[in-house]
N, C-alpha and C positions, 0 to 999 in steps of 0.2 A: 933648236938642236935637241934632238933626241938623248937623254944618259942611256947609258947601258945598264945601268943600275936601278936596282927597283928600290921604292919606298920599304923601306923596313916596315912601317907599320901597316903597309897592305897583307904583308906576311904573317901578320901576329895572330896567333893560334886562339881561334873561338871556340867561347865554354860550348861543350855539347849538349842540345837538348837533351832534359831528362825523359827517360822511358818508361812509358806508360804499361799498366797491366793490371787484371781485374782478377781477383778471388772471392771467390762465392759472391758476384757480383758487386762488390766495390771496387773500385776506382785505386788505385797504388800505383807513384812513380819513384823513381832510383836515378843512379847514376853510376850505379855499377850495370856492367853488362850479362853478367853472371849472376842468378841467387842459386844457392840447394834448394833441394825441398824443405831441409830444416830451416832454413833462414828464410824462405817463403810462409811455414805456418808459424814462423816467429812475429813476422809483422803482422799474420793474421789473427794470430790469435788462438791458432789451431794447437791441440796438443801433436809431440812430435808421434806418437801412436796411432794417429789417424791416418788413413790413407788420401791422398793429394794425386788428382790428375788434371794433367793436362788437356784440356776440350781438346776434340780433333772431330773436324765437320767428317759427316758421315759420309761415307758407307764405312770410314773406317774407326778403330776403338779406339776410344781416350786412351792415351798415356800413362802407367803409375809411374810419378815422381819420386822416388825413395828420397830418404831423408839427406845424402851426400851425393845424389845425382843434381848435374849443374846445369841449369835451363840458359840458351841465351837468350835474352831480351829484347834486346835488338834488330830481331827480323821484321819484315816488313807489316807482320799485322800485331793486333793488339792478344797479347797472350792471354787467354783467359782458364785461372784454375778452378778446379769445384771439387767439393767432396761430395762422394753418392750416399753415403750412412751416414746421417743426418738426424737430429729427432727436434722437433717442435713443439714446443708449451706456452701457456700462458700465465703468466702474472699479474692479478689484479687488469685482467685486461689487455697487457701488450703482450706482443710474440717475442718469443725466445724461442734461441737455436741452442742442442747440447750436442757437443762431438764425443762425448760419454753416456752411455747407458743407463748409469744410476749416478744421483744427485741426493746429497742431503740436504735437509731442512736449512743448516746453517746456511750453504750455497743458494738456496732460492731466496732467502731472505735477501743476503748481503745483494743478489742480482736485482730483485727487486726494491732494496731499500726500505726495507718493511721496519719500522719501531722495535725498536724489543718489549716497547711494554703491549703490543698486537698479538694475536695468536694467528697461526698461520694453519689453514685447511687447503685438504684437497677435496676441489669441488663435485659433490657426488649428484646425479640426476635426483630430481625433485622428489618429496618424497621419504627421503632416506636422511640419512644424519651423515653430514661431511665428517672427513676423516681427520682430526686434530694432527698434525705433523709437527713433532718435537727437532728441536736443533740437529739433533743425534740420529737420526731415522733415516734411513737410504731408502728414498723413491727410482722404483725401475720404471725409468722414461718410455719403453719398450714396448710397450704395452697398447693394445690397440685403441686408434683415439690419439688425437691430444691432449694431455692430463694440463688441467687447469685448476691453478692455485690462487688463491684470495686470502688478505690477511683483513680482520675485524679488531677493535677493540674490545677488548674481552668484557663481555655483560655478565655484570655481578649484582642486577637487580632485578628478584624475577617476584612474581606473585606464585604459591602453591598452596593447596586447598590439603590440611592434613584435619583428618576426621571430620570436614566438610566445615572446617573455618579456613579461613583465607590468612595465609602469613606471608609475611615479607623476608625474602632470602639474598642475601649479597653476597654469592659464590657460585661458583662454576657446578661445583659437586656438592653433593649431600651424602652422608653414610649412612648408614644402619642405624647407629646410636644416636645423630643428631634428629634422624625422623623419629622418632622415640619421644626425646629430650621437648620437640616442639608439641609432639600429642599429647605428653603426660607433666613435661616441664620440670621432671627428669631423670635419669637412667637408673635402674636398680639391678648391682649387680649381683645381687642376693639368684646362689643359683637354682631356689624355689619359683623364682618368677621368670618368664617366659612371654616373650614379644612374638607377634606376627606383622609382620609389613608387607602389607600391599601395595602397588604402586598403577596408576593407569596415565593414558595421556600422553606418556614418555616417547622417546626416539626410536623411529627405525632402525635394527629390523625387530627389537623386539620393546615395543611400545608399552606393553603392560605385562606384570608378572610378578612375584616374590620376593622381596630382600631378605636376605641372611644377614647373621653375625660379622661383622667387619666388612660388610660390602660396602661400595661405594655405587651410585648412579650420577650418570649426568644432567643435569637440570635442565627441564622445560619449562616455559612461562606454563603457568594454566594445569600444571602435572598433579593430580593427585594420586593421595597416599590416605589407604585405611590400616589404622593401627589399634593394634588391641594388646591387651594383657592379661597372662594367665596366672594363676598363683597354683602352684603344684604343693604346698605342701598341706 
């Protein structure tokens, strides 16, 4: 004999598959049916200042997603979002995306996880002397190329050849008065006497030239430096 009545539990309400959907090509699912666009570059990662569209197979244009416009999820294909202004770099080697323009130093560090006791450079073509990049310094990503950053432990031991003796140096920089200090062993500030320093060997783009009063240079392995002294009175 047949009931008339169904099983309750044939009735019982099944969780719904969660919805799938991809931004800048990752993989994201939910269980709401709705996101904004804000709460779309919030799981991405995206700042809410960026612009967010919807793929749409051609002939016709992506979609701009504004920040409180509400996507449904739920249709039958897999949503896929992208942003078109995009900028690309390297750290140490891996790729990195920025949805900003300019990054500082601090920010490339922290992205790449670089030491604090590392110095961090932007890598310039061979040749030339890379660009030292302090914590505080705004990099425009913007620029043509992808700008590619490398961090080193900072070498503080170099060999430099002053009045054609060879010395040992454990710093980054050298001034005026230290190349002095090692020629003559050391500085007189008597304002009768009068230094010249010369330097060769040094960094691109200008490898050789003149030190002044309170200059500083950056130190090369192998750098010389001719110094001399005048007595004016």
């Amino acid at each position: 004999m047949n009931s008339q009545y169904h099983d309750g539990a044939s009735d019982a309400h099944h969780p719904k598959e969660p919805l799938h959907f991809k931004i800048e090509g990752k993989g994201y699912q939910t269980s709401d049916q709705y996101k904004t666009g804000a709460e779309l570059k919030q799981m991405a990662g995206i700042p809410l200042d960026t612009e967010l569209y919807l793929s749409v197979s051609k002939p016709y244009e992506d979609e701009l997603i504004e920040n409180d416009k509400s996507v449904n999820l739920a249709r039958p294909e897999v949503e896929e979002f992208i942003v078109k202004r995009k900028l690309h770099f390297y750290i140490n080697g891996q790729l990195f995306t920025s949805y900003e323009q300019y990054i500082t130093g601090a920010q490339i560090r922290e992205l790449g996880n670089i030491p604090a006791d590392h110095e961090l450079y932007l890598d310039i073509q061979d040749g030339w002397q890379d660009d030292l990049i302090t914590d505080d310094e705004i990099v425009d990503l913007a620029r043509e190329g992808k700008e590619r950053f490398v961090s080193r432990p900072p070498k503080h031991d170099y060999i430099i050849i002053v009045n054609a003796r060879q010395k040992e140096w454990k710093a980054a920089n050298i001034s005026f008065e230290q190349v002095v200090v090692l020629a003559f062993g050391a500085y007189d500030n008597n304002p009768n006497i009068g230094y010249t320093v010369n330097y060769s060997r040094g960094w691109e783009p200008k490898p050789e030239g003149t030190m002044v009063k309170n200059s500083i240079l950056r130190v090369k392995n192998k750098m010389i430096f001719d110094v001399t002294a005048t007595d004016k009175s």
